[in-house]
KEDONU-92674 format. One record per atom (N, C-alpha, C): residue number from 1; residue in one letter; chain; x, z, y. Coordinates in nm, 4 decimals, m for minus. Each point is the difference from the previous one (the first is absolute). Layout:
BEGIN
<pt><k>NUM</k><r>A</r><c>A</c><xx>X</xx><zz>Z</zz><yy>Y</yy></pt>
...
***
This chain:
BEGIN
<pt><k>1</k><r>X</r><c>A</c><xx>10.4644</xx><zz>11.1145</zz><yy>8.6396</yy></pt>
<pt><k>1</k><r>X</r><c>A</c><xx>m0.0917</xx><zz>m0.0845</zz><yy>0.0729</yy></pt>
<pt><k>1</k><r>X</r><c>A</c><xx>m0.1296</xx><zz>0.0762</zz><yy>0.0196</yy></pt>
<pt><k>2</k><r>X</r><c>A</c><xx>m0.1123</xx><zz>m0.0280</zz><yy>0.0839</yy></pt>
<pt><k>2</k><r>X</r><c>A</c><xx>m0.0859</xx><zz>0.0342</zz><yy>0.0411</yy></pt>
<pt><k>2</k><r>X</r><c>A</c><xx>m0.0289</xx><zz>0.0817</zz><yy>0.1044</yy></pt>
<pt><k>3</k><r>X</r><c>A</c><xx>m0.0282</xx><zz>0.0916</zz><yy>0.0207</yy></pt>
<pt><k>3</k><r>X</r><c>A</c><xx>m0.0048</xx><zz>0.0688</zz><yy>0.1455</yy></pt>
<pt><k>3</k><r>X</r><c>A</c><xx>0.1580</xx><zz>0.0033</zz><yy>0.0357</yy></pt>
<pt><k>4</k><r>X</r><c>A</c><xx>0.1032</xx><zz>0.0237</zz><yy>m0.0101</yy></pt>
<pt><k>4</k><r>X</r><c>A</c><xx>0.1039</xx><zz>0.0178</zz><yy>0.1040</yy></pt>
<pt><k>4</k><r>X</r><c>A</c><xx>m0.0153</xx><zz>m0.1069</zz><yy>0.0240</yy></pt>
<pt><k>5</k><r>X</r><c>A</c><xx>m0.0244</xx><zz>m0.1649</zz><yy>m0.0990</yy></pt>
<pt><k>5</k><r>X</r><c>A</c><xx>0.0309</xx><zz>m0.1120</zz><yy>0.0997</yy></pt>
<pt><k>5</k><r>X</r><c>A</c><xx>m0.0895</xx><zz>m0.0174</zz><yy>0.0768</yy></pt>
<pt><k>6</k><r>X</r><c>A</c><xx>m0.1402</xx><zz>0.0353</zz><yy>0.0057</yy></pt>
<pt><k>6</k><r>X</r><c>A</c><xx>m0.0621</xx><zz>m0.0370</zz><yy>0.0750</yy></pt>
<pt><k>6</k><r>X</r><c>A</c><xx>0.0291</xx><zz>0.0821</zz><yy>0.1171</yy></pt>
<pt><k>7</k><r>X</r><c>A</c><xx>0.0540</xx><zz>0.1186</zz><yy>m0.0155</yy></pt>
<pt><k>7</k><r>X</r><c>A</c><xx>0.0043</xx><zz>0.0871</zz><yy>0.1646</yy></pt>
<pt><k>7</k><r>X</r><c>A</c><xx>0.0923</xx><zz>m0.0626</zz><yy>0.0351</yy></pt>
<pt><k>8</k><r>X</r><c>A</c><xx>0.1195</xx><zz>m0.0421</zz><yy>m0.0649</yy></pt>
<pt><k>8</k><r>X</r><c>A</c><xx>0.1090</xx><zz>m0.0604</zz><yy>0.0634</yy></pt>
<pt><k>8</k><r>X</r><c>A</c><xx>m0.0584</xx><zz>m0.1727</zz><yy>0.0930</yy></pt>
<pt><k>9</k><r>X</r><c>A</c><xx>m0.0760</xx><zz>m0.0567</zz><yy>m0.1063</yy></pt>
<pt><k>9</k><r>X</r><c>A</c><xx>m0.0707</xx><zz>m0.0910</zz><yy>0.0842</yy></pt>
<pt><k>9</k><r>X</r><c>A</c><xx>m0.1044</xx><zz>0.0348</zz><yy>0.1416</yy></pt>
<pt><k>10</k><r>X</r><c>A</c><xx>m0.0885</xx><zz>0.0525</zz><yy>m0.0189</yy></pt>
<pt><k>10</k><r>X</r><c>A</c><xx>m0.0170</xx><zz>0.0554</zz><yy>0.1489</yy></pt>
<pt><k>10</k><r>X</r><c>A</c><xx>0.0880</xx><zz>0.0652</zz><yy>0.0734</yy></pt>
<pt><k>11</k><r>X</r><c>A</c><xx>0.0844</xx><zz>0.0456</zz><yy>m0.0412</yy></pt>
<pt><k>11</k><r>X</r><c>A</c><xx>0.1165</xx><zz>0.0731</zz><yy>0.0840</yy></pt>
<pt><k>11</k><r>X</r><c>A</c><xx>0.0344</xx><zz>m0.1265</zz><yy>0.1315</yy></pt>
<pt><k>12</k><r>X</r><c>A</c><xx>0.0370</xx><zz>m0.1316</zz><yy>m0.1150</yy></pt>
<pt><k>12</k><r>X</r><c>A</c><xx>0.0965</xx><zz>m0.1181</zz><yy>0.0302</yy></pt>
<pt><k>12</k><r>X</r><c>A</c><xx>m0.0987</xx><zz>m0.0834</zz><yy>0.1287</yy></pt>
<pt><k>13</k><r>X</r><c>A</c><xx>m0.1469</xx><zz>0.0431</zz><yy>m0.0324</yy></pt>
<pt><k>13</k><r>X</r><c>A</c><xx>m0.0885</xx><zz>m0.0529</zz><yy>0.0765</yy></pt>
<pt><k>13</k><r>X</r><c>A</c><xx>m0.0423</xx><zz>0.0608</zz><yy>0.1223</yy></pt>
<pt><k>14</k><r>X</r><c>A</c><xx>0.0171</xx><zz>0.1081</zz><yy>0.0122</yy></pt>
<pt><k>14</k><r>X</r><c>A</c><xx>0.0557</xx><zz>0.0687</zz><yy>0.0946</yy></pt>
<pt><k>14</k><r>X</r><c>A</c><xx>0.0684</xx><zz>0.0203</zz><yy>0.1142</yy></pt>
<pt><k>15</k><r>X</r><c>A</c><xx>0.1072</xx><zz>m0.0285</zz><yy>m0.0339</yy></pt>
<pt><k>15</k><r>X</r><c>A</c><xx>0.1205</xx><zz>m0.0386</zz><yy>0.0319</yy></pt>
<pt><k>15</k><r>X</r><c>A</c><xx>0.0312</xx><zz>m0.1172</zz><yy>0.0767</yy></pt>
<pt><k>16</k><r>X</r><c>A</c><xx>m0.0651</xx><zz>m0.0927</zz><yy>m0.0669</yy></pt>
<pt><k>16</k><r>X</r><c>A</c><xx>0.0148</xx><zz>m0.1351</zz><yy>m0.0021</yy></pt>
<pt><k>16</k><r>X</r><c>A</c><xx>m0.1145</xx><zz>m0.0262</zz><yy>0.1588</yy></pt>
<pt><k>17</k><r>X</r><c>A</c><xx>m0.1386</xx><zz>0.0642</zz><yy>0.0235</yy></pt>
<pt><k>17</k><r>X</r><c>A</c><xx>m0.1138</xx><zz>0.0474</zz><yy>0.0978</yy></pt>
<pt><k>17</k><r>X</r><c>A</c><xx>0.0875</xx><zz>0.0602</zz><yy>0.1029</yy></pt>
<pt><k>18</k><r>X</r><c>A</c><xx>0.0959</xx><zz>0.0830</zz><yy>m0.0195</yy></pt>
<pt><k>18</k><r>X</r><c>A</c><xx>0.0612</xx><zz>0.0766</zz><yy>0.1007</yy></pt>
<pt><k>18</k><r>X</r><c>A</c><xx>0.1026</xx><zz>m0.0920</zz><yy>0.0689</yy></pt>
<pt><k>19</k><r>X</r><c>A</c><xx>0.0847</xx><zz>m0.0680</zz><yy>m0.1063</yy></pt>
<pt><k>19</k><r>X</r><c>A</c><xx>0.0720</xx><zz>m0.0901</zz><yy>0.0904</yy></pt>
<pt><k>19</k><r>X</r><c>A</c><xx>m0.0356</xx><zz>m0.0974</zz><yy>0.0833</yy></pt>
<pt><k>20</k><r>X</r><c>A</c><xx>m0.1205</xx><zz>m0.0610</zz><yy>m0.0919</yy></pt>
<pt><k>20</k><r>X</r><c>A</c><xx>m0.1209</xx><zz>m0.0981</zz><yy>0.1109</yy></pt>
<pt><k>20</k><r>X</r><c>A</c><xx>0.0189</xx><zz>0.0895</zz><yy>0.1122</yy></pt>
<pt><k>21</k><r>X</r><c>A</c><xx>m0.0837</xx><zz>0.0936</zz><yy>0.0292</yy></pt>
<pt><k>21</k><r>X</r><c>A</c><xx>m0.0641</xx><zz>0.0151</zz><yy>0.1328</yy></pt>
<pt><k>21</k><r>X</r><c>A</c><xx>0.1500</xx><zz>0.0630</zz><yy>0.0555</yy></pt>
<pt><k>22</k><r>X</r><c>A</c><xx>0.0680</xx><zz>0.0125</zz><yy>m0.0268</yy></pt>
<pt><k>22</k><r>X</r><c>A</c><xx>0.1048</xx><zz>0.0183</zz><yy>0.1023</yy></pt>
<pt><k>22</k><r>X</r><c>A</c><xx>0.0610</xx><zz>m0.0966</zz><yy>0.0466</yy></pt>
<pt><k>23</k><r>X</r><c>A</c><xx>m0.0154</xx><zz>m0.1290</zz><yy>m0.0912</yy></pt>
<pt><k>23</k><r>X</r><c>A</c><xx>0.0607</xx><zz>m0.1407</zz><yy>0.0516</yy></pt>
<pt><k>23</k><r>X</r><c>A</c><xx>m0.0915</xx><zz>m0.0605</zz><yy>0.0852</yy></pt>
<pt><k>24</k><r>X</r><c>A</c><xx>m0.1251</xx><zz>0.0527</zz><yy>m0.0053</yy></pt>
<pt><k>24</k><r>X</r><c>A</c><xx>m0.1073</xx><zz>m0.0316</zz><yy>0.1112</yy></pt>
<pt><k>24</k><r>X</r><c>A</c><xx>0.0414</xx><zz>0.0380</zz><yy>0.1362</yy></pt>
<pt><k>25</k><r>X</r><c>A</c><xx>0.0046</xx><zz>0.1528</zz><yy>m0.0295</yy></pt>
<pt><k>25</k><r>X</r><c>A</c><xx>0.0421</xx><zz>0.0719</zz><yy>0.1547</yy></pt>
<pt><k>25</k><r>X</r><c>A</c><xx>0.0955</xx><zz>m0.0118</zz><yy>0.0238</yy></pt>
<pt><k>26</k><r>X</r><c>A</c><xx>0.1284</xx><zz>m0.0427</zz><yy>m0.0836</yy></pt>
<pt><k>26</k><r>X</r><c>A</c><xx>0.0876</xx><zz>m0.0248</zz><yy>0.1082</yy></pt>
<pt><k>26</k><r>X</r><c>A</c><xx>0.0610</xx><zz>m0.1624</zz><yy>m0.0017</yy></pt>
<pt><k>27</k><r>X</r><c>A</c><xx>m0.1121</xx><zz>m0.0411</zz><yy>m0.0170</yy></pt>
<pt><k>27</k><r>X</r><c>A</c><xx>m0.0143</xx><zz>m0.1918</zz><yy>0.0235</yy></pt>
<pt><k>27</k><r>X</r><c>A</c><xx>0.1258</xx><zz>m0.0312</zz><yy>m0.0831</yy></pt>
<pt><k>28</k><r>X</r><c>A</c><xx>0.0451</xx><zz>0.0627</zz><yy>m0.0883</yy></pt>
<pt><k>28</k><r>X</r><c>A</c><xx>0.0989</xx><zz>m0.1075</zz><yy>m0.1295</yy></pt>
<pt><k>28</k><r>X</r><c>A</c><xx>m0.0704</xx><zz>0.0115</zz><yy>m0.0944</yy></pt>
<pt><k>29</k><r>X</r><c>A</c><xx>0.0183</xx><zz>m0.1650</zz><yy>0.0303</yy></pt>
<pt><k>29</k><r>X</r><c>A</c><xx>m0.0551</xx><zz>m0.1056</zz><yy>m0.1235</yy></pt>
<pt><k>29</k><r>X</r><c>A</c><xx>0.0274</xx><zz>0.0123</zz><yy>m0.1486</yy></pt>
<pt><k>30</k><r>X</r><c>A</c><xx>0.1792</xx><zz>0.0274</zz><yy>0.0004</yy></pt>
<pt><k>30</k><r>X</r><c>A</c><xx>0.0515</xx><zz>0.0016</zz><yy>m0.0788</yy></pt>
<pt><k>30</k><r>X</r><c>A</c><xx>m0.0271</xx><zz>0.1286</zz><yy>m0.1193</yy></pt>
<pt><k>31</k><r>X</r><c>A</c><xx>m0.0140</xx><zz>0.1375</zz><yy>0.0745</yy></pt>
<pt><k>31</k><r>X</r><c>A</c><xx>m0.0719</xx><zz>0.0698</zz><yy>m0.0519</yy></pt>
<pt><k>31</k><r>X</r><c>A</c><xx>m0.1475</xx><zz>0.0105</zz><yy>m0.0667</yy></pt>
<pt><k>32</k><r>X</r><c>A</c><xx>m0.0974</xx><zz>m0.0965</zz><yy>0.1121</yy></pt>
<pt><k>32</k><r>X</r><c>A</c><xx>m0.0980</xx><zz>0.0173</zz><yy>m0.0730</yy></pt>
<pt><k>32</k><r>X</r><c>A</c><xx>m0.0010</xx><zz>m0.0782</zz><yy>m0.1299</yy></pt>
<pt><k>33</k><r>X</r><c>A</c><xx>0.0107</xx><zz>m0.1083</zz><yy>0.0232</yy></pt>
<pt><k>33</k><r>X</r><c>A</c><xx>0.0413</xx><zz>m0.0666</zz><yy>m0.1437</yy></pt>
<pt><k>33</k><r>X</r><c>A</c><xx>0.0267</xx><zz>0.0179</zz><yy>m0.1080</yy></pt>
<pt><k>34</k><r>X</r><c>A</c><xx>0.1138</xx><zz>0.1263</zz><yy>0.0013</yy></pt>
<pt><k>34</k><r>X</r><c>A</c><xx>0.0973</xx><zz>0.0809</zz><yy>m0.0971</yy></pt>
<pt><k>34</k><r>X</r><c>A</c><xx>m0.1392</xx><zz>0.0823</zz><yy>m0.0390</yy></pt>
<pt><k>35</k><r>X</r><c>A</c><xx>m0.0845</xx><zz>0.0507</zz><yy>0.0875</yy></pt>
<pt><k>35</k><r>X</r><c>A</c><xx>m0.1098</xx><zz>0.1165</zz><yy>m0.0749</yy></pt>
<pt><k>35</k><r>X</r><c>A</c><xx>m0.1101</xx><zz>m0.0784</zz><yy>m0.0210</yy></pt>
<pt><k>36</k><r>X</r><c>A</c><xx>m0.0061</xx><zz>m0.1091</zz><yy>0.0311</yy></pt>
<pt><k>36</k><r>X</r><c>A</c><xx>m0.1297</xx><zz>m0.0594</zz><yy>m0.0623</yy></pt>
<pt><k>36</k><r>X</r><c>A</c><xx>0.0224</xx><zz>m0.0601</zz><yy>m0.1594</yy></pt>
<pt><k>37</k><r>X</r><c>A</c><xx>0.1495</xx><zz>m0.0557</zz><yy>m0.0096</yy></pt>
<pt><k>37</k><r>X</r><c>A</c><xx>0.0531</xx><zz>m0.0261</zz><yy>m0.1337</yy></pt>
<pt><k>37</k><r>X</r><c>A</c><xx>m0.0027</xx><zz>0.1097</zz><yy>m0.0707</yy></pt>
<pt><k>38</k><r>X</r><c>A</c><xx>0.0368</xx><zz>0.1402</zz><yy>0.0250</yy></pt>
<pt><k>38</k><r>X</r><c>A</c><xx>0.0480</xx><zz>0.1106</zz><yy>m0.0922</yy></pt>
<pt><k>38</k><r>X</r><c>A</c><xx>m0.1714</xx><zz>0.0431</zz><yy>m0.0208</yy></pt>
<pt><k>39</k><r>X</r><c>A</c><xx>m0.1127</xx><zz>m0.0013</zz><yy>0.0735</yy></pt>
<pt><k>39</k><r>X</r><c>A</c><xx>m0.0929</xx><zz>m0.0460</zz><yy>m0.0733</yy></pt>
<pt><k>39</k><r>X</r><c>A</c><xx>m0.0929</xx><zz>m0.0779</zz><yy>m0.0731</yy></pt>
<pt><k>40</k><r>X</r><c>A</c><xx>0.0641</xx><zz>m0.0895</zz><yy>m0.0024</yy></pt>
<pt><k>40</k><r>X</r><c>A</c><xx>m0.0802</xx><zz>m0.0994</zz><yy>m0.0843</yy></pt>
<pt><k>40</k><r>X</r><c>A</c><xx>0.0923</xx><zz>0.0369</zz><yy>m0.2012</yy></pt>
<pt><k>41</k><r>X</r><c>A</c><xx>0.0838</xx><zz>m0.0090</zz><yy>0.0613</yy></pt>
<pt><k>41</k><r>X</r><c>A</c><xx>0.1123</xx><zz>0.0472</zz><yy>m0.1119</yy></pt>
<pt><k>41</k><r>X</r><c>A</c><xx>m0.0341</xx><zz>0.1451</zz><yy>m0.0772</yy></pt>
<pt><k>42</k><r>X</r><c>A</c><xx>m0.0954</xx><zz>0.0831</zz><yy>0.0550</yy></pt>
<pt><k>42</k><r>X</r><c>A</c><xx>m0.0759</xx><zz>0.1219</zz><yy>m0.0488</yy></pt>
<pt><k>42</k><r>X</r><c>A</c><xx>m0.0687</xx><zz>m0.0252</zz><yy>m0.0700</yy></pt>
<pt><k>43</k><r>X</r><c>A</c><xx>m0.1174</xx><zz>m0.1119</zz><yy>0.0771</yy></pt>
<pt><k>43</k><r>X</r><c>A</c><xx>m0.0923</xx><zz>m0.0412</zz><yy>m0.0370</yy></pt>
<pt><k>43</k><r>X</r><c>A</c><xx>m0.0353</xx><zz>m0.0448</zz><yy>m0.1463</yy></pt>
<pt><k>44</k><r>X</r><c>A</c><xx>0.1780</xx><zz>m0.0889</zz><yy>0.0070</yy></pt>
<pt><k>44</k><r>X</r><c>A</c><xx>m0.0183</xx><zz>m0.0680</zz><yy>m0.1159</yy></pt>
<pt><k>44</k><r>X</r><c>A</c><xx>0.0078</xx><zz>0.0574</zz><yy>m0.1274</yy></pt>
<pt><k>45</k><r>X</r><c>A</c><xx>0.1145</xx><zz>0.1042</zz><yy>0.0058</yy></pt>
<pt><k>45</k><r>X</r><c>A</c><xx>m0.0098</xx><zz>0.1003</zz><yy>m0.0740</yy></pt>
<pt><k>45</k><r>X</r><c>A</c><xx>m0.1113</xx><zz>0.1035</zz><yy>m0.0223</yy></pt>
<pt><k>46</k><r>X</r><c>A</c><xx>m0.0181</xx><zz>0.0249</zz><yy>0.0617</yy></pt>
<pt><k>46</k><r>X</r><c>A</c><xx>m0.1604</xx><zz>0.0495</zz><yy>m0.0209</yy></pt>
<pt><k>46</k><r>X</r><c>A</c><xx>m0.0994</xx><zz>m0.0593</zz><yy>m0.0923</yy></pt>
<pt><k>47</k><r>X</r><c>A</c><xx>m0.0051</xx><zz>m0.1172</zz><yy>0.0195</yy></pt>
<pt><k>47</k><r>X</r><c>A</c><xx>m0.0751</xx><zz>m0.0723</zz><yy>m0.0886</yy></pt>
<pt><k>47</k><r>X</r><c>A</c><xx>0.0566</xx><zz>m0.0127</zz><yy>m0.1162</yy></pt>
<pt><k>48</k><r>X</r><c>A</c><xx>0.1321</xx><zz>0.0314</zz><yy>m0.0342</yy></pt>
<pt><k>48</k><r>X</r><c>A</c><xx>0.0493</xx><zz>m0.0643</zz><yy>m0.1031</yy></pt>
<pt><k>48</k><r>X</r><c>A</c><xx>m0.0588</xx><zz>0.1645</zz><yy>m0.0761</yy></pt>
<pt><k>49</k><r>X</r><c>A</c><xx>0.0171</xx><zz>0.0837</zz><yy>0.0399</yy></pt>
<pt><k>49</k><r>X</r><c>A</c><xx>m0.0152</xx><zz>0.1223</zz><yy>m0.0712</yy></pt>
<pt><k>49</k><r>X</r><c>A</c><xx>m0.1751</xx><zz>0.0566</zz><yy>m0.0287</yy></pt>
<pt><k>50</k><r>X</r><c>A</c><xx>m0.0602</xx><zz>m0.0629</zz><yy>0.1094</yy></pt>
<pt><k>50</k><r>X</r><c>A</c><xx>m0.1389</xx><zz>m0.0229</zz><yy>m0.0929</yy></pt>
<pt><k>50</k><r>X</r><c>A</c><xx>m0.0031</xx><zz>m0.0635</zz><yy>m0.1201</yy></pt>
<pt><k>51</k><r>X</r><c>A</c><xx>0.0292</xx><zz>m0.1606</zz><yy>0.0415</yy></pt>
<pt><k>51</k><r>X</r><c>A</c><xx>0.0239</xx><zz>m0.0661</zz><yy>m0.1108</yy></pt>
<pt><k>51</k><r>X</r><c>A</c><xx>0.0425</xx><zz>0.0701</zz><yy>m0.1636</yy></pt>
<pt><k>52</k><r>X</r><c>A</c><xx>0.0937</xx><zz>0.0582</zz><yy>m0.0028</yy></pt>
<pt><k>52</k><r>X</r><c>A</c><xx>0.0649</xx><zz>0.0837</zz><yy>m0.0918</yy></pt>
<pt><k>52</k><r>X</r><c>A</c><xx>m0.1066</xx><zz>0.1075</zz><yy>m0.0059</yy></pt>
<pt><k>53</k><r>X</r><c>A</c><xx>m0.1059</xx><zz>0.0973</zz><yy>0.0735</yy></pt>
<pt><k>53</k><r>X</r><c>A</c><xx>m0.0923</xx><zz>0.0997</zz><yy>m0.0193</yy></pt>
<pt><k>53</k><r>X</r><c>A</c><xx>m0.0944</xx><zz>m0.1338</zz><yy>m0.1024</yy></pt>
<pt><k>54</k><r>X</r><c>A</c><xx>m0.0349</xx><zz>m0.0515</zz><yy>0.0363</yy></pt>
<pt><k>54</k><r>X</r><c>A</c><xx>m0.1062</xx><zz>m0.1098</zz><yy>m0.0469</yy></pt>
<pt><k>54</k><r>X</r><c>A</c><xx>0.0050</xx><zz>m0.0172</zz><yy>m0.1174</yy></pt>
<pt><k>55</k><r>X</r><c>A</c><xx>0.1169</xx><zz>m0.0152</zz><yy>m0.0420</yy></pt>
<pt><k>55</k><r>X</r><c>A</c><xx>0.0425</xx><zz>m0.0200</zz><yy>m0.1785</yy></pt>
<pt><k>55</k><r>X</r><c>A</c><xx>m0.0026</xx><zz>0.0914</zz><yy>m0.0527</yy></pt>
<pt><k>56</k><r>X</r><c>A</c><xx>0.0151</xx><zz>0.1117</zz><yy>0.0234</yy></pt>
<pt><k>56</k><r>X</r><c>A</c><xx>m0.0050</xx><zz>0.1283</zz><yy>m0.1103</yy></pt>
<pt><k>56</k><r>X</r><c>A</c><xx>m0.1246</xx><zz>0.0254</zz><yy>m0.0273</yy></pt>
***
């Protein structure tokens, strides 16, 4: 735990930004959706791994 998850979490957030704007440009919905979820789902993890920095 700690930095790989967090790169792996921005990785996911990333990812997740890239699929947005491609579901933008090419007007599916269905896509953007899919990358706006796969970041919030970063997000959350993200926080969870501060959380966990916080306690030590």
């Amino acid at each position: 735990m700690g930095i790989d998850d967090k790169a792996e979490n921005t990785a996911d957030k990333v990812k997740g930004q890239v699929k947005e704007g491609w579901g933008k440009l090419t007007d599916n919905e269905r896509l953007e959706a899919e990358g706006k979820a796969e970041q919030a789902v970063a997000d959350v993890k993200q926080a969870g791994e501060k959380a966990k920095d916080a306690f030590k």
